[in-house]
C-alpha positions as CSV (number, residue, x, y, z in Angstrom):
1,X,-16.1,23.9,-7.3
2,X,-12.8,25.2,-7.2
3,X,-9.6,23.5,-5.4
4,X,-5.9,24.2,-4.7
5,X,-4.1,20.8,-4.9
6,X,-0.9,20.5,-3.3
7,X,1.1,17.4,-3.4
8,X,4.2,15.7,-2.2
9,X,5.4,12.8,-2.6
10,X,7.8,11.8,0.2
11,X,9.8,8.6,-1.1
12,X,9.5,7.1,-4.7
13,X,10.6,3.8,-6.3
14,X,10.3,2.9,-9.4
15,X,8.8,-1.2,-9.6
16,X,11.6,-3.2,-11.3
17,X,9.6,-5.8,-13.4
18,X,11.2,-9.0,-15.2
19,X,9.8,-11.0,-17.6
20,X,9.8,-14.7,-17.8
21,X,9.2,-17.0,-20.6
22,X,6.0,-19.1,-20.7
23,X,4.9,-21.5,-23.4
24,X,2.3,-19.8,-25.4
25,X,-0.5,-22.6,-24.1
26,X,0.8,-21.7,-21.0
27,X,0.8,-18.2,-20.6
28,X,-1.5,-16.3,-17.3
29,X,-3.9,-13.9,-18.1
30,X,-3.8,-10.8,-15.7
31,X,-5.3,-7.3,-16.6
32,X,-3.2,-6.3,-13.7
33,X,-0.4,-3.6,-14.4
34,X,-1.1,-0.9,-16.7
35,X,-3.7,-0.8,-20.0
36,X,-0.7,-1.8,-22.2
37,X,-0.8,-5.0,-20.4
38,X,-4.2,-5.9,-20.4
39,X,-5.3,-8.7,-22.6
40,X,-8.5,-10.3,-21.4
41,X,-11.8,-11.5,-24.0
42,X,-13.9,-8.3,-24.2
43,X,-13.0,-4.9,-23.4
44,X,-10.8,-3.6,-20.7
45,X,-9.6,-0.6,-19.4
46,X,-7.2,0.3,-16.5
47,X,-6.6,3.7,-14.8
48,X,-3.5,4.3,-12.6
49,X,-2.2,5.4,-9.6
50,X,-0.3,8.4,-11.9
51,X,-3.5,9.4,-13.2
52,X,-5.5,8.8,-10.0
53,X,-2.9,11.6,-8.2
54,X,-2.8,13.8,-10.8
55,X,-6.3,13.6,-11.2
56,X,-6.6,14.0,-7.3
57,X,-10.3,13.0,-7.7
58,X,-12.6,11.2,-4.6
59,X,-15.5,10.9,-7.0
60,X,-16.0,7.9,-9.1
61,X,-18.2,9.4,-11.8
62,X,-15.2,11.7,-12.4
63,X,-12.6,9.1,-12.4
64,X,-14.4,7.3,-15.0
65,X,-15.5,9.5,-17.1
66,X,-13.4,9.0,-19.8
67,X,-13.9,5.2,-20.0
68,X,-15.7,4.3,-23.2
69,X,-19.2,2.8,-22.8
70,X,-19.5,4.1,-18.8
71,X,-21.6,6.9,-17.8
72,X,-23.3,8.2,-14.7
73,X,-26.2,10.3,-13.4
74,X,-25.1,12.8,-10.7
75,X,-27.1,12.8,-7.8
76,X,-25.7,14.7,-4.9
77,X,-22.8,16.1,-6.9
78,X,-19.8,14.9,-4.2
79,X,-20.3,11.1,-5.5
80,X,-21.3,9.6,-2.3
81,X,-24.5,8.0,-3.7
82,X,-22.6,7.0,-7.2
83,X,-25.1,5.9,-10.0
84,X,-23.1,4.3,-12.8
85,X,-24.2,2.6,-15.9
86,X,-22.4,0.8,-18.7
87,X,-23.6,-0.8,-21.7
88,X,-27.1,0.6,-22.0
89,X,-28.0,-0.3,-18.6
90,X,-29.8,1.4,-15.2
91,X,-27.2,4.2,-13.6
92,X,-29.9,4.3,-10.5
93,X,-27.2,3.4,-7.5
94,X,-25.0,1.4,-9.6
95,X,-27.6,-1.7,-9.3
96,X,-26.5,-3.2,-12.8
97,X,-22.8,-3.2,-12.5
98,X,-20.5,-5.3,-10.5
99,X,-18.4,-3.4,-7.7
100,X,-15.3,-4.9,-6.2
101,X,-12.7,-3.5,-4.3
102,X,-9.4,-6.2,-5.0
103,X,-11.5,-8.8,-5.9
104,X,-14.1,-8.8,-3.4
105,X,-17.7,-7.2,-4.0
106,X,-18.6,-4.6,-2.0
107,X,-22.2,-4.2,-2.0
108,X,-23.7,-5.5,1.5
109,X,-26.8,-7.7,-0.2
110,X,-25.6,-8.3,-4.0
111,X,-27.3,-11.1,-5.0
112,X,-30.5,-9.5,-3.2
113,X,-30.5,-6.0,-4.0
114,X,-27.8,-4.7,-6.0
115,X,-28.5,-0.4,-4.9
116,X,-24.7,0.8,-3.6
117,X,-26.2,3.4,-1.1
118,X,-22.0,2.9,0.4
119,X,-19.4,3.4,-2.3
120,X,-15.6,2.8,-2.3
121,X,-13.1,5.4,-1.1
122,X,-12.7,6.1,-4.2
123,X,-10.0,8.9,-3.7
124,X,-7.6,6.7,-1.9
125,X,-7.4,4.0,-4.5
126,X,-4.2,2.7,-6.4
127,X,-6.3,1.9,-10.0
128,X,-8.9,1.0,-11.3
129,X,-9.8,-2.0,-13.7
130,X,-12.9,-1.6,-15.9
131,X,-14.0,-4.7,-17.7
132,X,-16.8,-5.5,-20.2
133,X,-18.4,-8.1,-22.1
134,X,-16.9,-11.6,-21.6
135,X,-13.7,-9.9,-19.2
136,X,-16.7,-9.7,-16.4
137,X,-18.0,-13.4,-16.6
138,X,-16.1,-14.9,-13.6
139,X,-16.5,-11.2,-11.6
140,X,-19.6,-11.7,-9.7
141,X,-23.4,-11.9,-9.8
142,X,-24.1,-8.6,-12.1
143,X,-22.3,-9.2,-15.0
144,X,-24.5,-8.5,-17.8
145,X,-23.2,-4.8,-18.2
146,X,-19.6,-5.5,-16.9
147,X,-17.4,-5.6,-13.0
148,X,-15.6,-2.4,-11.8
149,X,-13.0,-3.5,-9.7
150,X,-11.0,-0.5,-7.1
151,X,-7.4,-1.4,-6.5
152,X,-6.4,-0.9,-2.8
153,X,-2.7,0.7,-2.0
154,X,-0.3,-2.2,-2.4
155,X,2.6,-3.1,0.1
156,X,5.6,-1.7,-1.9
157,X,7.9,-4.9,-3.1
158,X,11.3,-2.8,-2.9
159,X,12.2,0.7,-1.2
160,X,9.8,2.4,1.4
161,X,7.4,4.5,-0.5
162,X,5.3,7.8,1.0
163,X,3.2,10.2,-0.4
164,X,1.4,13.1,1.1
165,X,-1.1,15.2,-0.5
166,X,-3.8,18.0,0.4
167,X,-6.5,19.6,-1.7
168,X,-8.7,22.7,-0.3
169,X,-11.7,23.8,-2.2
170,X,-15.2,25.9,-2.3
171,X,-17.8,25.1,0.3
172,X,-15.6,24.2,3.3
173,X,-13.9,21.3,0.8
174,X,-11.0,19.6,2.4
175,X,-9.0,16.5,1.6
176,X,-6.1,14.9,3.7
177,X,-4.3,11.7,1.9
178,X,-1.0,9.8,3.2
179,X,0.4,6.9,2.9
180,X,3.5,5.0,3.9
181,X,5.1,1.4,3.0
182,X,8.2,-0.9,2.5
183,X,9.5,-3.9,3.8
184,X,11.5,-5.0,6.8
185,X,13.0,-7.9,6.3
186,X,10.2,-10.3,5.4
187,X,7.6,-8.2,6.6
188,X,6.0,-5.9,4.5
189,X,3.8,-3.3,5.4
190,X,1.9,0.0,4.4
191,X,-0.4,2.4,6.3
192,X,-3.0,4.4,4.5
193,X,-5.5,7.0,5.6
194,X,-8.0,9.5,4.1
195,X,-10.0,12.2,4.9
196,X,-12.4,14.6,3.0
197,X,-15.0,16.7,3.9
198,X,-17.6,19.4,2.9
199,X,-20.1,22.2,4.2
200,X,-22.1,21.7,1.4
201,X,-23.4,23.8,-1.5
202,X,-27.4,23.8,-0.7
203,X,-28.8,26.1,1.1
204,X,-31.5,25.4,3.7
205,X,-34.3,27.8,4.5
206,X,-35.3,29.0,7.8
207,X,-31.9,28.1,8.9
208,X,-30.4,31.5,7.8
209,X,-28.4,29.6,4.6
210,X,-25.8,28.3,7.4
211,X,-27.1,24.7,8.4
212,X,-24.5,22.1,7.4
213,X,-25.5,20.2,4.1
214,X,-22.6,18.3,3.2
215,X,-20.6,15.5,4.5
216,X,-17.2,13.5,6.1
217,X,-15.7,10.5,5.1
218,X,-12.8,8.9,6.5
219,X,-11.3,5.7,6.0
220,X,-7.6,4.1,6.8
221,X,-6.0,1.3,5.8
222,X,-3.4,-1.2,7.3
223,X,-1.8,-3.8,5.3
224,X,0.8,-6.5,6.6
225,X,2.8,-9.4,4.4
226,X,4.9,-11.7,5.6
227,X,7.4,-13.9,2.8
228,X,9.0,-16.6,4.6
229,X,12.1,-16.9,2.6
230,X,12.4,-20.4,3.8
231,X,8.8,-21.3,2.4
232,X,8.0,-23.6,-0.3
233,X,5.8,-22.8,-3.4
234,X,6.8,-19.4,-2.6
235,X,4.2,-18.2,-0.5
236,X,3.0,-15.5,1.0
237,X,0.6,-14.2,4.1
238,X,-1.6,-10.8,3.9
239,X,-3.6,-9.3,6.7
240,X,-5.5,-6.6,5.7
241,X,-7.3,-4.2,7.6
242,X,-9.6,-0.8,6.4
243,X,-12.4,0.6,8.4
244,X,-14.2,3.7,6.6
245,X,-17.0,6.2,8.5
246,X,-19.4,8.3,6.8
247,X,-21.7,11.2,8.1
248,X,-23.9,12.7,5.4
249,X,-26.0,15.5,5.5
250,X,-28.6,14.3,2.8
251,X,-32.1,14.1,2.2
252,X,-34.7,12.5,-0.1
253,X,-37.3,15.3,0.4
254,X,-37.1,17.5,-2.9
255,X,-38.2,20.6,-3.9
256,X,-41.7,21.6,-5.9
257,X,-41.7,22.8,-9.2
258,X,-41.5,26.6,-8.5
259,X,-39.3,26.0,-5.6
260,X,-36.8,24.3,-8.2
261,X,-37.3,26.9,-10.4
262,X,-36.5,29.5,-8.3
263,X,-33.9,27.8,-6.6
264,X,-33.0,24.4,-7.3
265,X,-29.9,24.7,-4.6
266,X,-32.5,25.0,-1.7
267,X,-34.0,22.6,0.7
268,X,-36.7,22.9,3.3
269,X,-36.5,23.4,6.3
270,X,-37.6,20.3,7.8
271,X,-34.9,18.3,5.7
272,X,-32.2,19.5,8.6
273,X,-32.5,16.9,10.9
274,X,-32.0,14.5,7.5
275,X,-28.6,12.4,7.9
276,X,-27.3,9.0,6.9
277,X,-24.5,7.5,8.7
278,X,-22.4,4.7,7.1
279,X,-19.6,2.5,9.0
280,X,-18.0,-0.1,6.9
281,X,-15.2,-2.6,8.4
282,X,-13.3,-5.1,6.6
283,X,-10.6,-7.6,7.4
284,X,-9.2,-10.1,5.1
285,X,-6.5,-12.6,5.5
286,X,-5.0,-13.5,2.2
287,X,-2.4,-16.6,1.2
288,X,-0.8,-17.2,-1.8
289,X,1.5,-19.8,-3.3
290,X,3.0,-20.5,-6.7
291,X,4.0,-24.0,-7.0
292,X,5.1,-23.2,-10.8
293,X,5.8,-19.9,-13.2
294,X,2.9,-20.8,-14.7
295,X,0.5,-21.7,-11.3
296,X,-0.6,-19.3,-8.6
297,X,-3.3,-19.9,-5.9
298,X,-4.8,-17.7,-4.4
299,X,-7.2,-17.7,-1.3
300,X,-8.9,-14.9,0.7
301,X,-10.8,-15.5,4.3
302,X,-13.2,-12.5,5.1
């Protein structure tokens, strides 16, 4: 599929990071920042917001694919049913791997069945963190082959921050992403949403080739932070808020053997009235405190 990206960012800052002195006993572990900073048992990788614009991807399969030891199957070619595998395990729906979005797994029955038929917004993501081996151990329920965890767009900790970009493609492809953030006074905020679309690419017979086989997905994304400058043990209170729909033209009817062969972009008639619909809503309230440089507490309430 072919796509004209256009992008503009409205308002950059650059993060201004200091570095504190720990003793060496002492010293947190965070695979948070970029890969250069990552030290964790295992392997680790981490892809940024830089590459995720540049990129300008809304398919998982795509973003990852050049992370050592992860690989996919592709199944309805947009990445709405993702089916990843790492380290010689199943890719069917991701069942093996451990999904999070900041921390928090995103599969709606994980400990009973592990199949992500809803995946991430992938495309409106700030990183990702990829981590295998004994990185993934306090990650979840699926560890065996290793956790994938999608970094939400952050509340900016200096200037305002905005970004607007739009990408058009074959097959009635469209994608709308904007965001906007900084900080009044002690609040902090940023607003996010993100839209992308297709026709789809399959034709359907007995519909005259026109019949709609792709998809929509939207989602947006409020984040609020207040830092009472008064508090003690420097901390901090979150409320998040993102709320994603999905309408999907898909169907598990497939095709016969000469049908495939003679077509394998076509679908039967009957599949037309085939469609899954997906709403997904999630609120957390998250407060943090650091008593010490070398102590920080977190807790989440979903």
């Amino acid at each position: 599929m072919k796509k004209i990206h256009f992008q503009a960012i409205a308002v950059s800052t650059l993060l201004v990071m200091s570095s504190v002195s720990y003793a060496e006993e002492m010293s947190p572990v965070s695979v948070f920042g970029s890969q250069d900073e990552t030290q964790q048992a295992g392997s680790a990788h981490f892809i940024s917001d830089e590459e995720m614009k540049t990129k300008g991807y809304t398919d998982a399969e795509r973003v990852l694919n050049r992370i050592p030891g992860v690989y996919s199957q592709t199944e309805d070619g947009y990445g709405l049913r993702t089916n990843l595998g790492m380290r010689g395990t199943s890719a069917l729906r991701t069942t093996k791997i451990n999904i999070l979005e900041d921390g928090v797994p995103q599969g709606p029955a994980i400990y009973s069945n592990g199949s992500m038929y809803f995946f991430p917004d992938v495309g409106r993501m700030e990183g990702v963190e990829v981590l295998k081996g004994a990185a993934a151990i306090g990650n979840g329920p699926r560890t065996t082959a290793g956790t994938i965890n999608f970094l939400s767009r952050s509340i900016p900790t200096t200037a305002s921050e905005g970004h607007y970009s739009a990408t058009l493609g074959a097959d009635g492809f469209s994608r709308n992403h904007t965001y906007y953030g900084g900080n009044i006074g002690s609040i902090g905020y940023v607003f996010e949403y993100h839209d992308y679309r297709a026709d789809g690419y399959k034709n359907i017979k007995g519909t005259g080739g026109n019949a709609d086989s792709g998809f929509d997905k939207q989602t947006d994304l409020v984040k609020l932070r207040w830092a009472p400058a008064a508090s003690p043990w420097n901390q901090t209170f979150e409320i998040m808020s993102s709320n994603t729909s999905e309408t999907s033209n898909e169907t598990y009817i497939g095709l016969s053997g000469a049908d495939f062969a003679a077509d394998p972009y076509q679908r039967y008639a009957p599949s037309s009235i085939d469609q899954m619909n997906n709403d997904y809503h999630r609120y957390i309230f998250t407060h943090t405190m650091q008593p010490s440089a070398a102590l920080k507490i977190t807790q989440k309430i979903l």
